[in-house]
TORZARO-676883 format. One line per 5 residues: their letters; for each residue x, y, z of N, C-alpha, C, O. Coordinates in steps of 0.2 Angstrom, whole numbers, plus 2048, in hexadecimal, padded with zeros to 3 digits. Atoms other than C-alpha are relative to their C-alpha. Example, Ala and Ser with C-alpha at 12.3 -4.5 7.8 and 13.67 -1.06 7.14 Angstrom:
% TORZARO-676883
AS	804 7FA 800 83E 7EA 827 804 806 800 809 805 803 ~ 7FC 7FA 7FF 844 7FB 824 7FC 805 803 7FF 80B 804;
This chain:
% TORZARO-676883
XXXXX	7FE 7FD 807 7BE 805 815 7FD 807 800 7F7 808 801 ~ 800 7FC 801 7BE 817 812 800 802 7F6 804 800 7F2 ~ 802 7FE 808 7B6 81F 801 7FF 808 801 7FB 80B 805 ~ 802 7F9 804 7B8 830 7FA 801 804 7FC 806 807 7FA ~ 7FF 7FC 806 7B5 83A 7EF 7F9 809 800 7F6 80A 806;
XXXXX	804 7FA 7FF 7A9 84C 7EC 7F8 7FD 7FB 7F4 801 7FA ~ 806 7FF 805 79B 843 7E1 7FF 7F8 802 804 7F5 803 ~ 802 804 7FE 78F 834 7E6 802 7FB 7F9 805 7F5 7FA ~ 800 805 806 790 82C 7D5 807 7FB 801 807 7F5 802 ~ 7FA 801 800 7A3 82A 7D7 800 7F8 808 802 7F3 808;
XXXXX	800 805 7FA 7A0 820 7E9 7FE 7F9 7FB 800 7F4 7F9 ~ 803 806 800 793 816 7E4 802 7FC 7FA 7FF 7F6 7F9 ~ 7FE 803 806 79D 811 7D3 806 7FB 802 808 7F7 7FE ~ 7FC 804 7FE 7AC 80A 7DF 7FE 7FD 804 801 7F8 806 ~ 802 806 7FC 7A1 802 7EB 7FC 7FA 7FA 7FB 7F5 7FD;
XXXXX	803 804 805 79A 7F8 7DA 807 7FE 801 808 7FA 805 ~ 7F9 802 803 7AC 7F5 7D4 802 7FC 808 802 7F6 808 ~ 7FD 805 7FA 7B1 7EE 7E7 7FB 7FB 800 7FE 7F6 800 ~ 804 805 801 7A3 7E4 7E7 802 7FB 7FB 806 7F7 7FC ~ 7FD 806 806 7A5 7DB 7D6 806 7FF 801 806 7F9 7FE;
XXXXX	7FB 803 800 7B6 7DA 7D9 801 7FA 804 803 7F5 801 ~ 7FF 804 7FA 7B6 7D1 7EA 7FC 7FA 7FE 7FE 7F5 800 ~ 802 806 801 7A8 7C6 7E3 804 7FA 7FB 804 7F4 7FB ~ 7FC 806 806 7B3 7BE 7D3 806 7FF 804 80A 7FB 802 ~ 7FB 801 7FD 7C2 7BF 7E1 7FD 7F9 804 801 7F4 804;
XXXXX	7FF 806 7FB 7B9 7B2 7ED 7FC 7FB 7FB 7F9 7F7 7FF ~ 802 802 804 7B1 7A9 7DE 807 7FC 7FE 807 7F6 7FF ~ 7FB 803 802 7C2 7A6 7D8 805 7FC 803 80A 7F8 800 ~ 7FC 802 7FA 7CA 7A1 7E8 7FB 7FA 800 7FF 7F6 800 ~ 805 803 7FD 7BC 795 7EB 802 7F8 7F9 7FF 7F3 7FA;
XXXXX	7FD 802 803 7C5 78C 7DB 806 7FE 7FF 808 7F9 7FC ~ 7F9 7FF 7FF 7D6 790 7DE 803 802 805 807 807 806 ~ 7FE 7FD 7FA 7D9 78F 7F0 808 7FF 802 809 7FF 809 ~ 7FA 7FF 802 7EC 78F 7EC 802 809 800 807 80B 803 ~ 7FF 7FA 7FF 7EA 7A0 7E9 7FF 806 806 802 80C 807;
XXXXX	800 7FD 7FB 7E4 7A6 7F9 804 7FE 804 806 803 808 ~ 7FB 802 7F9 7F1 79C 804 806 801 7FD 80B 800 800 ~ 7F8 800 800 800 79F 7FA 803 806 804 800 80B 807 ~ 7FE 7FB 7FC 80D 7A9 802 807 804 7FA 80B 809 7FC ~ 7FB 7FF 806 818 7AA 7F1 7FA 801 7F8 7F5 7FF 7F7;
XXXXX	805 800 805 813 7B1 7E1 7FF 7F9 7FE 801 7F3 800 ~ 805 804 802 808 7A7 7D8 7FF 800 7F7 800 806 7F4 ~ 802 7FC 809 804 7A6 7C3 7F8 7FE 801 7F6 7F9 803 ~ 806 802 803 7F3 7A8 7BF 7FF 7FF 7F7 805 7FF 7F4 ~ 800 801 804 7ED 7A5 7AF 7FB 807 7FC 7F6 809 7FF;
XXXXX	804 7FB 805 7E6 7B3 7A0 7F9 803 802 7F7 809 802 ~ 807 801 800 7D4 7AF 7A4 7FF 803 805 7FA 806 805 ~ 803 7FD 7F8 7D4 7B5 7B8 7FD 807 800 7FF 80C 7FE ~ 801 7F7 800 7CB 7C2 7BE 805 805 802 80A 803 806 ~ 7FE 7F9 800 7D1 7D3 7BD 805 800 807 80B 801 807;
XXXXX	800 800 7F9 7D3 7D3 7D0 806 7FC 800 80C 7FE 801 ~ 7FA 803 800 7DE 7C5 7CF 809 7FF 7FC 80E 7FD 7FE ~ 7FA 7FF 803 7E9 7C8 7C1 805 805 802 80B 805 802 ~ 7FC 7FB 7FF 7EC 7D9 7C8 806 7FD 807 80C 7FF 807 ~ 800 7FF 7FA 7EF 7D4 7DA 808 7FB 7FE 80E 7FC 800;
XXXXX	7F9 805 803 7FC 7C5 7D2 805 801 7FE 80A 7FD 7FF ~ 7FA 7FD 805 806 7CF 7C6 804 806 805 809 808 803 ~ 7FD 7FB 7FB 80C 7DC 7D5 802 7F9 805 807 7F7 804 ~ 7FE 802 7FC 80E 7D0 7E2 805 7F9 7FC 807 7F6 801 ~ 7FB 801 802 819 7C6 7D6 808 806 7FF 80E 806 800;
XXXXX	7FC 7F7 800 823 7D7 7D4 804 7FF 806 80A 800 806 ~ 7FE 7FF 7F8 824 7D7 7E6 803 7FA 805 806 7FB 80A ~ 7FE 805 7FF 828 7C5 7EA 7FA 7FE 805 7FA 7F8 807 ~ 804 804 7FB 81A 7C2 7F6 7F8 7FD 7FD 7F6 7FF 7F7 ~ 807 804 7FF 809 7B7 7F6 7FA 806 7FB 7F9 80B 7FE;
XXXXX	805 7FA 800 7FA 7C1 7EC 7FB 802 804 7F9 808 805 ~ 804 7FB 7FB 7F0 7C4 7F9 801 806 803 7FD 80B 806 ~ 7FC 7FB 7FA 7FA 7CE 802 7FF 807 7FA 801 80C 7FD ~ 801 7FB 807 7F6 7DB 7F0 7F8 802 801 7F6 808 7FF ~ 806 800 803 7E3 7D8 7F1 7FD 806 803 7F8 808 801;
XXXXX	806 7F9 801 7DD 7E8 7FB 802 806 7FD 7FF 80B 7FB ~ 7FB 7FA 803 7EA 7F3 7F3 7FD 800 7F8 7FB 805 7F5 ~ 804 803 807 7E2 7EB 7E2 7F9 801 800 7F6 802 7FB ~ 808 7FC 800 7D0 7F0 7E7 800 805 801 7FB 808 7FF ~ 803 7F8 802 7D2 800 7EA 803 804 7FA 801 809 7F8;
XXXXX	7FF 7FC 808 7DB 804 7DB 7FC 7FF 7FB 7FB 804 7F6 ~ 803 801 807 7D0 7FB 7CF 7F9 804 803 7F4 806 7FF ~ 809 7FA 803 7C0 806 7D7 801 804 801 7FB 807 801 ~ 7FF 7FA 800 7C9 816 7D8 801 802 7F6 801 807 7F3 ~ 801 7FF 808 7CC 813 7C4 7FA 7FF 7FF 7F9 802 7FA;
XXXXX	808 7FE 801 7B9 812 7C3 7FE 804 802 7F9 806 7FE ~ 801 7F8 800 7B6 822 7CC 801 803 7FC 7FD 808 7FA ~ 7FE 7FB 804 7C0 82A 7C2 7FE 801 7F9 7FF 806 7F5 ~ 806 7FF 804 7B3 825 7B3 7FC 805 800 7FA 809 7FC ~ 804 7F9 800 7A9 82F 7B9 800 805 801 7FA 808 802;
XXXXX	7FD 7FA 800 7B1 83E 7BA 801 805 807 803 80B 807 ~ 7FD 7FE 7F9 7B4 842 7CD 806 802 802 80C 7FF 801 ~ 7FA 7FD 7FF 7C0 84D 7D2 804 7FE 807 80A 7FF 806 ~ 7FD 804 7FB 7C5 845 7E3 7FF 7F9 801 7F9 7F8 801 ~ 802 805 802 7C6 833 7E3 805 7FB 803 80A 7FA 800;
XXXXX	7FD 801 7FB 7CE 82A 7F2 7FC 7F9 802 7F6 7F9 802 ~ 805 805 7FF 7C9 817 7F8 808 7FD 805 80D 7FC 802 ~ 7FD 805 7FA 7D4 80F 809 7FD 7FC 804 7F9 7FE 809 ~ 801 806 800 7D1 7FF 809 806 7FC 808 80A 7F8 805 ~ 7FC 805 7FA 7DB 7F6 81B 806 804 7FF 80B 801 801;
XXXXX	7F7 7FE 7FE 7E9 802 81A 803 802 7FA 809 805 7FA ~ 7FC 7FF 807 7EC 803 807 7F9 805 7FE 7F3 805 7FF ~ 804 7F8 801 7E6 813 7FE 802 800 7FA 807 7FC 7F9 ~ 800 7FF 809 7E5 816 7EA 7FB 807 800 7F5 808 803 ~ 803 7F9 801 7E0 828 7E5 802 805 7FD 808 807 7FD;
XXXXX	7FD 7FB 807 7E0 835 7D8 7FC 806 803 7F6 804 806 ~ 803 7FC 7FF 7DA 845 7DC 802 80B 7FE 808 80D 7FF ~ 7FC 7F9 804 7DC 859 7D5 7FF 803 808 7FD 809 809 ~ 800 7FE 7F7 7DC 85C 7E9 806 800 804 806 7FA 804 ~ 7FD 804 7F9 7E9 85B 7F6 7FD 7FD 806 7F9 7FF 80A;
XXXXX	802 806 7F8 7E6 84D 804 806 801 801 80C 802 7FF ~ 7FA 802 7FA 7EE 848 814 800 7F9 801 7FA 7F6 801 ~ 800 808 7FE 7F2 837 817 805 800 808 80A 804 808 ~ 7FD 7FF 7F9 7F7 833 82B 804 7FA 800 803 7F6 7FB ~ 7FD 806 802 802 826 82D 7FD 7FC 808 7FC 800 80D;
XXXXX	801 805 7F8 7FD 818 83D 803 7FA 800 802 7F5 7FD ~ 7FB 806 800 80A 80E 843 802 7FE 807 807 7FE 80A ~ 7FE 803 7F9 805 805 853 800 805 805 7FE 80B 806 ~ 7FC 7FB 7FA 80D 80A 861 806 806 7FF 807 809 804 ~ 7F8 7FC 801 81D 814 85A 7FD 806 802 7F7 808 802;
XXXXX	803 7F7 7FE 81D 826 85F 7FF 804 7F9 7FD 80A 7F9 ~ 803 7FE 806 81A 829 84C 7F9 800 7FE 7F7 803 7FA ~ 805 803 803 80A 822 84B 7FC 805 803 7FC 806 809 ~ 804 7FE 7FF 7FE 82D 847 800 809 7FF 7FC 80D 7FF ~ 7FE 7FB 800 80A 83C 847 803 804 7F9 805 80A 7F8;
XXXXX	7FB 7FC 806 812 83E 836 7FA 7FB 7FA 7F6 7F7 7FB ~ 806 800 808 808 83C 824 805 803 7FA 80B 805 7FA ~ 7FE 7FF 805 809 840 814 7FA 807 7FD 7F4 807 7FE ~ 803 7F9 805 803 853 80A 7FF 7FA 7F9 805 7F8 7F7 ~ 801 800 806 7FD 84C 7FB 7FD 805 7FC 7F8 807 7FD;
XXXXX	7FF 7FA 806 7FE 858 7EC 7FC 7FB 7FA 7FD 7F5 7F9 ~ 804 803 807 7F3 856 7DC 806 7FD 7FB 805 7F8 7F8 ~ 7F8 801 805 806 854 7D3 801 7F8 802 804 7F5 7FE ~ 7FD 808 7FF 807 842 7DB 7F9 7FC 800 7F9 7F7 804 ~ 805 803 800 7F6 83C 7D9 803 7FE 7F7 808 800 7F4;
XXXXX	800 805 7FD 7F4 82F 7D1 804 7FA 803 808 7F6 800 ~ 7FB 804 7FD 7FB 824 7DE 7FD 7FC 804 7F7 7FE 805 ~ 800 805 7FF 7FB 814 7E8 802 802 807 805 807 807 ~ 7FC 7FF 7F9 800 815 7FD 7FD 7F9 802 7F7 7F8 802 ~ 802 804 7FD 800 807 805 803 7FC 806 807 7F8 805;
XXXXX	7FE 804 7FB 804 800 817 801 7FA 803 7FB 7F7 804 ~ 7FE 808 7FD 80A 7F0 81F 802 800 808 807 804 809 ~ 7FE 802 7FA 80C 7EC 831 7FE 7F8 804 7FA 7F4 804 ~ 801 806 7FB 810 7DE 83D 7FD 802 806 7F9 7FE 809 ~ 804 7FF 7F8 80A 7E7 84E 7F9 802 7FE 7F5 800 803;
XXXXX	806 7FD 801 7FA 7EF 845 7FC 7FA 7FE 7F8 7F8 803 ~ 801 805 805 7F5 7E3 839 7FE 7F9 801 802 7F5 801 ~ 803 807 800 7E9 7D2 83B 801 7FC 7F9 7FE 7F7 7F8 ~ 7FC 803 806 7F3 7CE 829 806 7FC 803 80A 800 806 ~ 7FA 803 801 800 7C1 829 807 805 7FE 808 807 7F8;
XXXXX	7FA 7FD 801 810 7C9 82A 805 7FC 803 804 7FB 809 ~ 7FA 802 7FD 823 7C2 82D 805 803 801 80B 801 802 ~ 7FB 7FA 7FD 82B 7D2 832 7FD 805 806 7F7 805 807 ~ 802 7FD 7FB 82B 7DE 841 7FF 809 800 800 80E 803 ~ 801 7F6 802 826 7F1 838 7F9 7FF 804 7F5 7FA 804;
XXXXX	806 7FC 7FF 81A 7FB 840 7FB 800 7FC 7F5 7FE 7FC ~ 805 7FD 806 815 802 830 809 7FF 7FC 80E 801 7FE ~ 7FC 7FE 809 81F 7FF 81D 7FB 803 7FC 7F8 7FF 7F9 ~ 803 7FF 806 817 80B 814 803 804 7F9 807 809 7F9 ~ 7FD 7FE 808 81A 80C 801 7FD 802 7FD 7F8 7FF 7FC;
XXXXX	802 7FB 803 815 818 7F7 802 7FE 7F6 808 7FE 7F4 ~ 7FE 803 808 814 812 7E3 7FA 804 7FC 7F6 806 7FF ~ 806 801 807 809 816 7D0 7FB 7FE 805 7FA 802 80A ~ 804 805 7FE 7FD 80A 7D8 7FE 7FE 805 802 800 809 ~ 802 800 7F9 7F5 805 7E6 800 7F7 802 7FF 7F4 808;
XXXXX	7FF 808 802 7F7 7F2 7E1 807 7FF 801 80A 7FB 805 ~ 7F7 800 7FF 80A 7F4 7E0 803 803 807 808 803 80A ~ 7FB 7FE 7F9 80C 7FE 7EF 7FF 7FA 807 803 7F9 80C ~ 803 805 7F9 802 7F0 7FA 805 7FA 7FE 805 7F6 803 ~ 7FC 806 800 80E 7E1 7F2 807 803 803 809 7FF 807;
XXXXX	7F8 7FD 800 820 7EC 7F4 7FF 801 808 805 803 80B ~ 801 7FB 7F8 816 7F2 808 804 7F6 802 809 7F3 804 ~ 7FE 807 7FE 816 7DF 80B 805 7FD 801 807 7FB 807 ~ 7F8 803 7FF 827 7D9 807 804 804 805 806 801 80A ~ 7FD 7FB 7FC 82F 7E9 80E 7FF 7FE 807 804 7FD 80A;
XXXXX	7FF 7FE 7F9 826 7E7 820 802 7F8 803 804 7F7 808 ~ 7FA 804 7FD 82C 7D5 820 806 7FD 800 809 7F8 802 ~ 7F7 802 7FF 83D 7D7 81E 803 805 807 809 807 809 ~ 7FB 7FD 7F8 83E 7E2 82E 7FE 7FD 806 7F8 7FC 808 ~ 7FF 806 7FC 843 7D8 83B 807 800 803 80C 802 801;
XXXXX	7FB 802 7FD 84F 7D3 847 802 807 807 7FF 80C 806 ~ 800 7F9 7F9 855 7E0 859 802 805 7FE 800 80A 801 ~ 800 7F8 7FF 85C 7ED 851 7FD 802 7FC 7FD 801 7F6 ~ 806 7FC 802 84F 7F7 84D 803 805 7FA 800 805 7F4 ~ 7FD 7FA 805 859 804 843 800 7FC 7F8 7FD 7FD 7F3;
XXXXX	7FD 807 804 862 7F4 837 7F8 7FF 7FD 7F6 802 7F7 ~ 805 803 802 852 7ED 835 7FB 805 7FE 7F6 802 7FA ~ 803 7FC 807 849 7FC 82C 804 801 7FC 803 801 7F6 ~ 7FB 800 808 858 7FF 822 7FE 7F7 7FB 7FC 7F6 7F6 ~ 801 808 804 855 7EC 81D 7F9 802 7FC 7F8 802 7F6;
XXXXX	805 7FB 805 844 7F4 819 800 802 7FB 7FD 800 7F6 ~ 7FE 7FA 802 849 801 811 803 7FC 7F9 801 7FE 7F3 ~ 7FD 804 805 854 7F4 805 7FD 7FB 7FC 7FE 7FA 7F6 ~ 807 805 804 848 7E9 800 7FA 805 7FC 7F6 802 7F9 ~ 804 7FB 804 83D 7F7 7F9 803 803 7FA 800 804 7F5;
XXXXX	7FD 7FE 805 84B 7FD 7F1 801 7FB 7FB 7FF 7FD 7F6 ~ 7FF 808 804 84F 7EA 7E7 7FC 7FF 7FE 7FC 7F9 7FC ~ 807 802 801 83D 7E9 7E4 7FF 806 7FA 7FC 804 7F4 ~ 804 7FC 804 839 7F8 7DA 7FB 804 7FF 7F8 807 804 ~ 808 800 801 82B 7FD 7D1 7FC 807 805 7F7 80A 803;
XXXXX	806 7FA 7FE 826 80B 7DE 804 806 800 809 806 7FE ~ 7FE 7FA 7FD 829 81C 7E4 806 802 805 80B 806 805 ~ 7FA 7FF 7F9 830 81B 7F5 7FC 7FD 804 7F7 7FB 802 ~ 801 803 7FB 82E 814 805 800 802 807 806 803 807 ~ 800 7FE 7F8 82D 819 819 7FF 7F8 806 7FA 7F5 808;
XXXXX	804 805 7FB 82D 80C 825 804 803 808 80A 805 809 ~ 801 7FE 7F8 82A 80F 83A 801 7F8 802 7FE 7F4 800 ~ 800 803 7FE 830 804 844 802 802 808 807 805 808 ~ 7FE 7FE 7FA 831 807 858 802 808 7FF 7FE 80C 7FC ~ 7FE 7F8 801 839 819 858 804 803 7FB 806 808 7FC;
XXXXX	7FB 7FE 804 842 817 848 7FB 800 7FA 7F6 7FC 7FA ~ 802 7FD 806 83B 81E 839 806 801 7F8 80C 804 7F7 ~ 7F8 7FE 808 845 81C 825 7FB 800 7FC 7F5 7FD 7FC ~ 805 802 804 840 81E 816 804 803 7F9 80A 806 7F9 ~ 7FC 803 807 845 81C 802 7FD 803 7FC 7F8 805 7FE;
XXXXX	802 7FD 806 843 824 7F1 7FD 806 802 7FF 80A 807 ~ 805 7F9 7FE 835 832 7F0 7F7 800 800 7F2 7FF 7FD ~ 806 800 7FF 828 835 7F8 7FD 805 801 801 80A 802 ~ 803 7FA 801 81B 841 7FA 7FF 802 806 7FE 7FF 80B ~ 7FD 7FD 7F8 81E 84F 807 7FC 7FD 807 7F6 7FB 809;
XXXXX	804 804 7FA 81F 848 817 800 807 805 804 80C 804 ~ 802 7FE 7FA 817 852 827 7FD 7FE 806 7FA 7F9 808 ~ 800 802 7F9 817 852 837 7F9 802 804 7F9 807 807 ~ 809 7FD 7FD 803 852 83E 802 802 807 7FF 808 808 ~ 801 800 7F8 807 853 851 805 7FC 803 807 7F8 800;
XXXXX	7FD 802 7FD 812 84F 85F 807 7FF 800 80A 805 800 ~ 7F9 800 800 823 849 860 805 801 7FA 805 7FD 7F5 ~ 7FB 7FF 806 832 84E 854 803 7FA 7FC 804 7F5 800 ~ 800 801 803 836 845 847 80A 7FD 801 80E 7FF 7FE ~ 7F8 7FD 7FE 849 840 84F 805 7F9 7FF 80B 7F9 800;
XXXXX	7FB 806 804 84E 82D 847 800 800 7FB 7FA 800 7FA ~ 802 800 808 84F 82C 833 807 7FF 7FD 80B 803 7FD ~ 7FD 803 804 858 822 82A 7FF 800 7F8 7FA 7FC 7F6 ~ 803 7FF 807 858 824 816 806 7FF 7FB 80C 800 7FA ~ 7FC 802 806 85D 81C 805 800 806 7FC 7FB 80A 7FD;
XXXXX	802 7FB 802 860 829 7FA 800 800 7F9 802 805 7F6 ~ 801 802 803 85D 81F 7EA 7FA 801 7FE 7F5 800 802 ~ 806 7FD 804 850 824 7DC 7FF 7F8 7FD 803 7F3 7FB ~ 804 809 800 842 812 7DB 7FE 802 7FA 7FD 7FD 7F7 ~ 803 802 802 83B 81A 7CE 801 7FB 7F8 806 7FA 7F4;
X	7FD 803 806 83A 80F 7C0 7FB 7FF 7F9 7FE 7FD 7F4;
């Protein structure tokens, strides 16, 4: 897990918030171990913690299991307690999933396995698109459960809770030999789901990607030379 920000206050106020969070998460679980193994959303009830409602209500959205929400859901909810405290940069990636407001520009890199992408193309973030959610999904990377064959689907939403449910479904509906096809399938399922920004997903040497997202750049290496794209406006 990466934490940062320009001011000690701000850290140690999202290491409190992951803490308490993760403790009423496996508290809750240790009652409702339904909710850790589903693979479909799920209802919780009123009373759940925080962590739970939040991670429930997007991965309903998304059609998958809450878990599959729950790092995306921590680092959002301790990036809105940094920003209590008044820190100007304010950044927490949690397993791949990133939530962060900042009057800065960042770089975010993308890593996707083996593809000739990984590691070479990223995202400029500009203060204009803070605050925002980025969140990745893979079957080659990934010691998560996943039932599709992406490198990396990363989705870019508001939130960082909704990008990690909409990353999920996306990377398992790409699937099947033709590599191209099956990021379009991607690419489609991001779009019928909603809710975010845009999306990019890597697979093998094919790169596509949906809506809008925030400028993409090319860190190093080889050119940028399969891409496929919706060119439908997600937001909603």
């Amino acid at each position: 897990m990466l934490l940062l920000s320009e001011t000690h206050e701000a850290i140690d106020a999202a290491v409190t918030s992951i803490l308490q969070q993760r403790a009423a998460l496996e508290t809750y679980t240790r009652t409702h171990p339904d909710f850790e193994l589903a693979l479909d959303p799920i209802h919780v009830d009123a009373d759940a913690p925080e962590i739970v409602r939040l991670a429930a209500g997007v991965a309903e959205v998304a059609g998958v299991g809450p878990m599959a929400a729950i790092p995306g859901s921590l680092a959002e909810l301790a990036v809105g307690v940094m920003l209590t405290t008044g820190s100007k940069i304010n950044l927490i990636e949690n397993g791949g999933e990133i939530a962060a407001a900042s009057l800065f520009p960042l770089t975010v890199g993308i890593y996707a396995g083996q593809s000739v992408f990984s590691g070479r193309v990223g995202f400029l973030l500009s203060p204009s698109d803070f605050p925002l959610g980025i969140a990745a999904s893979s079957a080659t990377v990934s010691h998560a459960l996943n039932f599709g064959q992406a490198d990396a689907a990363v989705v870019v939403a508001d939130t960082a809770s909704m990008a990690d449910a909409v990353a999920k479904a996306a990377c398992n509906s790409v699937r099947g030999d033709d590599c191209e096809a099956s990021v379009q399938s991607g690419l489609e399922t991001v779009e019928k789901i909603g809710h975010v920004r845009g999306a990019l997903i890597i697979r093998n040497g094919h790169i596509g990607m949906v809506g809008k997202l925030p400028e993409l750049i090319r860190i190093g290496g080889n050119p940028i030379t399969a891409v496929c794209r919706l060119s439908s406006n997600l937001d909603v």
